[in-house]
VEXLOMAR-665075 format. One record per residue: x, y, z of N, C-alpha, C, O in turn; residue in one letter. Coordinates in steps of 0.1 Angstrom, whole numbers, plus 5000, padded with zeros to 4 digits. Atoms other than C-alpha are relative to their C-alpha. Layout:
N
XYZXYZXYZXYZA ...
! end
This chain:
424
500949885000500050005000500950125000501750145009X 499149914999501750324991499650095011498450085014X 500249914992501950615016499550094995499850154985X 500949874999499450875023501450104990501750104978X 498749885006502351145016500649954987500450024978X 499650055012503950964989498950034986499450084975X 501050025013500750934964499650204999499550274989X 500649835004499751334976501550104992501350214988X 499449955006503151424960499949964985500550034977X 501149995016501351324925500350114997500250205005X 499949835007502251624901498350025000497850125004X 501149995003498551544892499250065014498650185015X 500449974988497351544928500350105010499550135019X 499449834997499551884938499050064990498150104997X 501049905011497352064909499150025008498750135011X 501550024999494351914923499950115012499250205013X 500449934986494952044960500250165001499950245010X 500149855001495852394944498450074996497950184999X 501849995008492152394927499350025012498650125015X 501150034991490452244955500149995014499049985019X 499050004991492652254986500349895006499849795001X 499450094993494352035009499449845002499849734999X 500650104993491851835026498849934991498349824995X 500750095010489351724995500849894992500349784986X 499050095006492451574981500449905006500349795000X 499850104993493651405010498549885007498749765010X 501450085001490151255016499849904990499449794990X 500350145015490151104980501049905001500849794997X 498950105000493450924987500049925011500649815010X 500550124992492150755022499349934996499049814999X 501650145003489250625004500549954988499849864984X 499950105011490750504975501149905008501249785005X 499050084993493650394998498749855007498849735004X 501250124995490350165018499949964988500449854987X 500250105008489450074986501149914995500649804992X 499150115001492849874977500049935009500449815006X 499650104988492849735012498949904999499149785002X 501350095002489449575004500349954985499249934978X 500050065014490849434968499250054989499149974980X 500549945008488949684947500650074990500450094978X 499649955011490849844934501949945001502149895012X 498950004996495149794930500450095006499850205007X 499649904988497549964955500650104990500550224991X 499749865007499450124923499050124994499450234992X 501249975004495950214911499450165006498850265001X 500649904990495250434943500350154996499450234999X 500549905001496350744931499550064988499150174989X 501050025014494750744895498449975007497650035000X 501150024990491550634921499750145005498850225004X 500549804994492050964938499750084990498750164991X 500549915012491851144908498750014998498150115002X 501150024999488751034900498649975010497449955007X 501349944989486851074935499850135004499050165012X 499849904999487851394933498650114994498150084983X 501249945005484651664929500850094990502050114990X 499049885012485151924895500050125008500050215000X 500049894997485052204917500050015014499649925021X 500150004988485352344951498750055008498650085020X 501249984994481952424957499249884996499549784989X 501050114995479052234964499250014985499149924978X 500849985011477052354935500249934983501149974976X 499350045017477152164898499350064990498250094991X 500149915014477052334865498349854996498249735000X 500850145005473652134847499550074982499750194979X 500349945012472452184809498450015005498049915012X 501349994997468552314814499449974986499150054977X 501150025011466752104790498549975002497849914994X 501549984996463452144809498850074989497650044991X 500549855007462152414785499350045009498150025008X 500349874990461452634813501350084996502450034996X 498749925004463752924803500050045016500949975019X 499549944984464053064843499349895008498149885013X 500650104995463552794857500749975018501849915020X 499349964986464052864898500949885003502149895006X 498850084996465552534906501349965001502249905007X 498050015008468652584881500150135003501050154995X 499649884994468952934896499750114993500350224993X 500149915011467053104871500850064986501449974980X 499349925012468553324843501649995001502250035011X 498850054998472053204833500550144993500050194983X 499149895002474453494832500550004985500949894980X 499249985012475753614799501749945001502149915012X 498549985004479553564787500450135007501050135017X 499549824998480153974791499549985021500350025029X 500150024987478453884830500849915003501649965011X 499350084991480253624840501750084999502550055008X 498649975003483653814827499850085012500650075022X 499849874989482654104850499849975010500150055018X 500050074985481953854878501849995007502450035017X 498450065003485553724874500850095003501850075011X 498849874998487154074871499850105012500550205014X 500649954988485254194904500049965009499550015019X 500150114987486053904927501950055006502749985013X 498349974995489854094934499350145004498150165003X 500149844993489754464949499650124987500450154978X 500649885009487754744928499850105011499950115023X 500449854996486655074929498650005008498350115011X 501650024998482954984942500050055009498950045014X 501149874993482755254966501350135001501250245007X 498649905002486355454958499750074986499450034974X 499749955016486655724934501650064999502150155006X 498549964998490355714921500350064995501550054992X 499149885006490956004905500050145012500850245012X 499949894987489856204939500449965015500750035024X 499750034990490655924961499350025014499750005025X 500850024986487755964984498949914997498849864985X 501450045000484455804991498950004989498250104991X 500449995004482455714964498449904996498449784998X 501350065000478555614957500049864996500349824984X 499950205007478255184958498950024986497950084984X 500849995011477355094922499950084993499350064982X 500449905011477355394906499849964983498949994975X 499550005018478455284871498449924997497649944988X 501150105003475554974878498850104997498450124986X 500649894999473055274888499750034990498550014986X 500049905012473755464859499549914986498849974978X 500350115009473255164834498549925004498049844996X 501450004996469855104850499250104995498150104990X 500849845003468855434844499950014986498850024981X 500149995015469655454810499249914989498849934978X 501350125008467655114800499150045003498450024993X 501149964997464855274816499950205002499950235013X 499549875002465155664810498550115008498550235010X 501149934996461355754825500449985015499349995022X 499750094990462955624857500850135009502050135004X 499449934994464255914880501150015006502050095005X 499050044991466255754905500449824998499549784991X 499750184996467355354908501049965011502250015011X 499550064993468255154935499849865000498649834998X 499550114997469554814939500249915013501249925020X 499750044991468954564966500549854997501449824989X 499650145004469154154968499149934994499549834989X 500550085005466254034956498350104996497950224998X 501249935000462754114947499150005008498050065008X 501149984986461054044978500550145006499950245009X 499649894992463454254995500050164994500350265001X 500449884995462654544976498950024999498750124992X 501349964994459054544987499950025008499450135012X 499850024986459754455020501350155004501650195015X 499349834995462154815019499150104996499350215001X 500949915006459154994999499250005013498850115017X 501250034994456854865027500750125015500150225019X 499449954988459254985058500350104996500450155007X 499349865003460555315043498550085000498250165009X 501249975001457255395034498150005008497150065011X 501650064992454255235051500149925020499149875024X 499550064993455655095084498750085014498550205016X 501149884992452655205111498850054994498050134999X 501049935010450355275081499449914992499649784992X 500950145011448155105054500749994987501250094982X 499850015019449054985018498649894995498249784998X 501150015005446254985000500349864989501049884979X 499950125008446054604983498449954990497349964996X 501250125005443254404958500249905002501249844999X 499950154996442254104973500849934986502049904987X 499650065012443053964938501549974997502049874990X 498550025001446754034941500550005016501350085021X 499250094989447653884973500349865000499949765006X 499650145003449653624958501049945007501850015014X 498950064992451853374973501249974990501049924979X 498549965007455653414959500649875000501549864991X 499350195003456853014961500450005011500450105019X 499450094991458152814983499750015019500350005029X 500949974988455152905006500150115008499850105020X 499749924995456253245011498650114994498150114983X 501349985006453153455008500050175001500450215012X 499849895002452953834998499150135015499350245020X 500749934985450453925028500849995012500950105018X 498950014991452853795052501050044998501650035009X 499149925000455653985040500250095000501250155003X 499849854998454354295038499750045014500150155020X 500649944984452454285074501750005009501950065019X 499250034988455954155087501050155001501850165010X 499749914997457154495083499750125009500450225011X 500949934989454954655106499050104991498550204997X 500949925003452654805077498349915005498149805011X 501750115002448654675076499750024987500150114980X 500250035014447254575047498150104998497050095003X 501849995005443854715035499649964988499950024978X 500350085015442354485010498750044997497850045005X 501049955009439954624983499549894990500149794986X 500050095012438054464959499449825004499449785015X 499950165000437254054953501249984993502150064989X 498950045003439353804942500150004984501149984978X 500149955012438253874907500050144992500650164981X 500449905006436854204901500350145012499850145023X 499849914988438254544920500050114992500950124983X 500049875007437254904907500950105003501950065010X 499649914992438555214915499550085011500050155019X 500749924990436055344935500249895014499849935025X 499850074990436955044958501350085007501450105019X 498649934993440855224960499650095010499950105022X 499949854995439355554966499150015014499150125020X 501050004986436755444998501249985008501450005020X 498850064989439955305009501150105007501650095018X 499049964997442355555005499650135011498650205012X 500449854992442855835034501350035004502350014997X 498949894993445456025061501049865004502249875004X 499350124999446555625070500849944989501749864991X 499350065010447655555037501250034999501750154999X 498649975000451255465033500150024980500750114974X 500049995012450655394995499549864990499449744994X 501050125004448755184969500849914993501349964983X 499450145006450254824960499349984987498150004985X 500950075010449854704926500249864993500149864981X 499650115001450554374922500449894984499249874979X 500450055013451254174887500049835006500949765012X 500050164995450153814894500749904990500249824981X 499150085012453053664875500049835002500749764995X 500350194999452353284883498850004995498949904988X 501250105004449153214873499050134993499350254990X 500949915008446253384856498350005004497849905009X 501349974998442553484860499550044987500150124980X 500749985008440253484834498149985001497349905006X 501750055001436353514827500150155006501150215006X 500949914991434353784848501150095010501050105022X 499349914991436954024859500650114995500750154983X 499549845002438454364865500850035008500849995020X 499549934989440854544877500850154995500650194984X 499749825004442654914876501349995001502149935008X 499249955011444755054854501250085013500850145023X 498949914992448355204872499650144995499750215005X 500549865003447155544854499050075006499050195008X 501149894992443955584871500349955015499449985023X 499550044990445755434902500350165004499850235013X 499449904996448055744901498850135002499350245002X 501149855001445056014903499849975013499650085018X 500950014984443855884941501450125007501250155019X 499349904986446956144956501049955006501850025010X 498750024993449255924970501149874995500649794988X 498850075009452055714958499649854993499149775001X 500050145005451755394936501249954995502149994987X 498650075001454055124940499749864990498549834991X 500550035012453854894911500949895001502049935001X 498950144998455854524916499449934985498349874984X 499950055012456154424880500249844998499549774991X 500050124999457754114888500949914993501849854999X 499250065010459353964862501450084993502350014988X 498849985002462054224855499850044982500950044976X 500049935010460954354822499550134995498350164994X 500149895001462054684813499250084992498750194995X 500749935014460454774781499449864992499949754989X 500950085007457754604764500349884991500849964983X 499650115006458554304746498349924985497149904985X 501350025014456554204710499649825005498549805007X 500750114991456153844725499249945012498649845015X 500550034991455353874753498750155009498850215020X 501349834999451954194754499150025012498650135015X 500849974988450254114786500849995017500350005028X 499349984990453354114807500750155002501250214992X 499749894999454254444823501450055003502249975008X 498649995002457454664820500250105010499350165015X 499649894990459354904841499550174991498950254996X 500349915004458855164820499050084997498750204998X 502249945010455055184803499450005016498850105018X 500149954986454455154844500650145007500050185017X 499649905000456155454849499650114997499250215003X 500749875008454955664824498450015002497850124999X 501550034995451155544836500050085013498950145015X 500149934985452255714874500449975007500850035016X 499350044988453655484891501250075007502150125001X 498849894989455855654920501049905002502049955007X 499150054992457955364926499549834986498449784981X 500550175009458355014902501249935007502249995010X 499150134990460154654920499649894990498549824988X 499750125004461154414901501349905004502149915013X 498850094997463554124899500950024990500450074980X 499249985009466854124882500249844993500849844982X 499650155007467153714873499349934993499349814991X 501150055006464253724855499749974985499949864980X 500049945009463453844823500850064992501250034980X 498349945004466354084824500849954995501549994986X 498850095007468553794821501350015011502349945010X 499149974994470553914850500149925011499549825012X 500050064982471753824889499049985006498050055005X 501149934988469653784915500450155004501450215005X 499849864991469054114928498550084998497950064988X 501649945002465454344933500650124996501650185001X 499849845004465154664914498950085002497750045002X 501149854995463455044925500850034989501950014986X 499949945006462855214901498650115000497450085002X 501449904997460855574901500450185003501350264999X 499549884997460755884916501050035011500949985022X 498749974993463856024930500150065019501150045026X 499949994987462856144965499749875003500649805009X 500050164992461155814973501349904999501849845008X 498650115000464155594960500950055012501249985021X 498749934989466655854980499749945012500449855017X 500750074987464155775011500449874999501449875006X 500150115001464155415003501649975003502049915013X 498450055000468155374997501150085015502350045017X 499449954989469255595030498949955012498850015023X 500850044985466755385053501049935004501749884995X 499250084996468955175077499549854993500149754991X 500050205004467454855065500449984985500249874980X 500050035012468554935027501749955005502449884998X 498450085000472354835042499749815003500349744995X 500150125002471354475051499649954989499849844984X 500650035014469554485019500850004991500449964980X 499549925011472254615000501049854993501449765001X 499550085010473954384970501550025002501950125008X 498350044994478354264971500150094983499250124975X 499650005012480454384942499349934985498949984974X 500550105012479354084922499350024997499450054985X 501149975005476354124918499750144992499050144982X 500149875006476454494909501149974988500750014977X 499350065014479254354882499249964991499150024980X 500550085011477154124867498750074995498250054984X 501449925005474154334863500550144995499650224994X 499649895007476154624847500249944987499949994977X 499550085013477354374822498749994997498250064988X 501750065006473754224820499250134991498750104981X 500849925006472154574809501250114994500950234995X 498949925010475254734790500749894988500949924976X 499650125011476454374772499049954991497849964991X 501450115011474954164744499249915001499349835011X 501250064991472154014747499849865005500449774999X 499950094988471453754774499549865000498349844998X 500650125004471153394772498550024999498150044987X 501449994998467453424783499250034988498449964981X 500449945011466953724755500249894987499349904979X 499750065010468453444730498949914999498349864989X 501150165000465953164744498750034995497949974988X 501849955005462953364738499449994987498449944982X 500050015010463553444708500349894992499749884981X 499650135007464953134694499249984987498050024987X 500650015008463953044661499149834997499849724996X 500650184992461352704665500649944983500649824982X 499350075011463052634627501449924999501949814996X 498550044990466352634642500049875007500749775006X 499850114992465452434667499849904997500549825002X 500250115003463952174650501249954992501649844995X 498750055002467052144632500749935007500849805007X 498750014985469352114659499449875006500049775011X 500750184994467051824670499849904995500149805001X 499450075011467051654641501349934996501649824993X 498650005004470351674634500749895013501149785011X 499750054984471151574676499449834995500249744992X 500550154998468651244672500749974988501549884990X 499250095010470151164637501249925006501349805008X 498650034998473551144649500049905015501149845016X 500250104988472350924685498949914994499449815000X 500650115009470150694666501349954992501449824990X 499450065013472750624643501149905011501249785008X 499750104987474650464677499249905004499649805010X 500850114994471750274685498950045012498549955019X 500749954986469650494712498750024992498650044979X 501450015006465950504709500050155005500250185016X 499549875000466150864704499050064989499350014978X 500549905014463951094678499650095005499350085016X 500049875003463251454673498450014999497649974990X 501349964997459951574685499250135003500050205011X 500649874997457651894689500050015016499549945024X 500749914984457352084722499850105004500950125000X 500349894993456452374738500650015016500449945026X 499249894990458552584762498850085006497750105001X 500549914993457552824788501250135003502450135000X 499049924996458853144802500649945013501749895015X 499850114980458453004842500950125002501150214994X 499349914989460653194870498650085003499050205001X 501149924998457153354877499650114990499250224994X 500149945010456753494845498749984987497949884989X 500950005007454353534816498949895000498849834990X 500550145001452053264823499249964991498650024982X 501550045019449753114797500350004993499749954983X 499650015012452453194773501049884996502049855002X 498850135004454152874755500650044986499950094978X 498849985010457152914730500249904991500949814995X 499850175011457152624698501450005003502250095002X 498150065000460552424705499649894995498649844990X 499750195009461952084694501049975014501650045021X 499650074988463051824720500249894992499749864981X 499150125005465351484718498549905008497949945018X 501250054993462351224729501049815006501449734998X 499250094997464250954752499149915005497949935006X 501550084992462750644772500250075013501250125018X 500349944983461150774807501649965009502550035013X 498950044989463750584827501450074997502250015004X 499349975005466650784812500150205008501050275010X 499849864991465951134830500650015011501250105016X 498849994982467451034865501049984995502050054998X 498350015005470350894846500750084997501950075000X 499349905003470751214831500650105009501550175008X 500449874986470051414861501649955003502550035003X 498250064984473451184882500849954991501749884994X 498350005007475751184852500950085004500750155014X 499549894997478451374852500350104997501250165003X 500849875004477351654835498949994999498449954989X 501350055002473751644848499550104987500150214985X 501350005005470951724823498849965005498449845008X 501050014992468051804836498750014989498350124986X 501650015011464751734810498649975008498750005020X 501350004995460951654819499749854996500449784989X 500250115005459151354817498450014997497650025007X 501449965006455751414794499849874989500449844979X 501050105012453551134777501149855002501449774994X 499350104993455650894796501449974994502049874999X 498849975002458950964779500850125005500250225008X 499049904999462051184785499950094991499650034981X 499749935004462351524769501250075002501850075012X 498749934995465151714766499850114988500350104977X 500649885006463552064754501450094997502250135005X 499049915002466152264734500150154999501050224995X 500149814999464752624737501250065012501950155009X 498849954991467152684768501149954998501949985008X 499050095005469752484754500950094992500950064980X 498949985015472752724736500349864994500449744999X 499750115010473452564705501149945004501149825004X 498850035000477152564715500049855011500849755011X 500050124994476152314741499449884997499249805005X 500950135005474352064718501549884999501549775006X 499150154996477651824715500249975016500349855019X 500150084984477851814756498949955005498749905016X 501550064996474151734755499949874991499349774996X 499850085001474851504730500949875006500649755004X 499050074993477651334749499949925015500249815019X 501250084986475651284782499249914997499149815004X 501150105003472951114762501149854996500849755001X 499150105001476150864748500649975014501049865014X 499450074989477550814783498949925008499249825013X 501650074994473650714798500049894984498949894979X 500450085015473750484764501149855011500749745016X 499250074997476750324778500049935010500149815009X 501050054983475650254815499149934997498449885005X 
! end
């Protein structure tokens, strides 16, 4: 049995412990070292063994291809960062300027440059601030603004946000109260205006980006919102800035804006294409208020993230923007082409129609024509615990593997998973 120390002086296994550090390395060479003692493997074997129990990375998290066709699809972390983001992640994780200004050498505003590149995608937009997420900037609209006071709500948009977090409970937990107008269907404006008075912190307007209501209903316009007198705060949701030709019944930062709204909250990993992170967007005293309350510093976003969301709305356009658009002629290509070339190995494999979604709590009701690889059912966990998982769906009792969220560039590592699950 060779020695511990002996096998970790490996040129190969020195690399590794520079990557990954010390003790993941030495861990893989006890246990492959146990496995020669038990005849599994040979003793020269052991550190070629270590190599191979070795994780690709030092974090916990694994890279996966999203052939779900859900383009934001929360479980894969939503909206996969551009090329131009992930560079600016990379070039942001050493010491910057993010609150220095070096030509004066003092103190300068976090974010600015991000700021300023917000403002400019959205130009009806007064002020912008940047927190972590899009709950958290309701939950600073609510406390800056309404804390001791009412926000005026329609029953109809008291939606629950996932993972059983529910939009009534987050705004009461700031110490505002809720005053709910309206049914769960139909809410006028004369319902706002009995509501609103000297208690009001400001009127909620909610977009119910999961699910949809149809038949027998109403509800009010952010324009005749803005006439009751006192601020309207407008949570869009999805993170899209300006109107989009595919997508007509989802709302943007901007056409909310110019309607009255005092204040718009969206998400940045949405739509945008960007990081996590929640965006204010609106009028300039309220943001100021909002961004100098003590609770916008727990709230407040790291370098990185303000990196990647400068790249995201100053770079070219964003995976997500690519998925959307996608061409369903394209795609069926590309699927075609994919199942030719895995059929021609022997996999029961062919090229089939499907329909994509937006998902991440986004457009709902809308589906996107794609093309998917059609595998047998039992073949999706396989893919899932290879080792480059692929993650697909399982519809009409087979595997899909939907290529709307799929760059092209990664159709040979999607094909290459499906040949290593061939091989197993």
């Amino acid at each position: 049995m060779p020695r511990t120390d002996t096998v970790l002086r490996d040129p190969r296994l020195l690399q590794a412990a520079g990557r990954l550090g010390p003790r993941p390395v030495k861990a893989a060479v006890r246990q492959a070292q146990e496995q020669a003692r038990h005849g599994t493997v040979a003793p020269e074997d052991v550190a070629d063994t270590a190599l191979a129990l070795l994780p690709p990375t030092a974090g916990g998290l694994r890279p996966v291809i999203n052939a779900t066709g859900v383009l934001l699809h929360t479980n894969l972390g939503r909206a996969p960062l551009s090329a131009a983001a992930r560079q600016a992640v990379q070039d942001a994780a050493g010491p910057t300027d993010v609150e220095l200004d070096l030509s004066a050498g003092v103190r300068a505003r976090r974010g600015r440059s991000a700021l300023a590149a917000l403002r400019a995608r959205v130009p009806s937009a007064a002020a912008a601030h940047v927190v972590n997420n899009g709950a958290a900037a309701l939950v600073l609209a609510a406390t800056a603004l309404a804390a001791g006071r009412e926000i005026v709500i329609s029953r109809g948009e008291m939606v629950e946000i996932g993972d059983g977090f529910r939009l009534p409970d987050l705004l009461v937990s700031t110490g505002a109260r809720l005053r709910e107008v309206g049914t769960t269907n139909r809410t006028a404006v004369a319902d706002y205006t009995e509501a609103v008075g000297p208690q009001t912190g400001f009127v909620l307007k909610v977009h119910p980006s999961n699910f949809r209501i149809s038949g027998f209903t109403r509800a009010v316009a952010t324009r005749d919102l803005s006439a009751l007198g006192v601020p309207v705060v407008v949570d869009i949701g999805s993170g899209l800035l300006a109107p989009h030709p595919l997508l007509p019944d989802e709302p943007d930062a901007a056409t909310e804006l110019r309607a009255g709204a005092a204040l718009v909250t969206a998400s940045g990993d949405k739509l945008l294409g960007g990081p996590q992170c929640g965006l204010l967007l609106g009028d300039a005293g309220l943001v100021h208020r909002l961004a100098r309350h003590p609770l916008a510093r727990a709230l407040r976003v790291d370098k990185l993230t303000l990196a990647a969301l400068e790249a995201t709305l100053t770079g070219p356009a964003t995976p997500t923007a690519t998925a959307l658009t996608a061409d369903p002629r394209e795609l069926d290509r590309r699927a075609g082409q994919l199942a030719a070339g895995l059929s021609g190995a022997g996999i029961d494999v062919r090229a089939v129609a499907s329909a994509a979604t937006v998902g991440g709590g986004g457009a709902p009701g809308v589906t996107l024509p794609s093309a998917a690889l059609s595998l047998p059912r039992s073949w999706a966990a396989a893919l899932r615990t290879g080792p480059l998982p692929v993650v697909g769906r399982v519809e009409g009792g087979r595997c899909l593997l939907d290529l709307r969220a799929v760059p092209p560039e990664d159709d040979e590592r999607l094909a290459e998973a499906v040949r290593r699950v061939a091989e197993r």
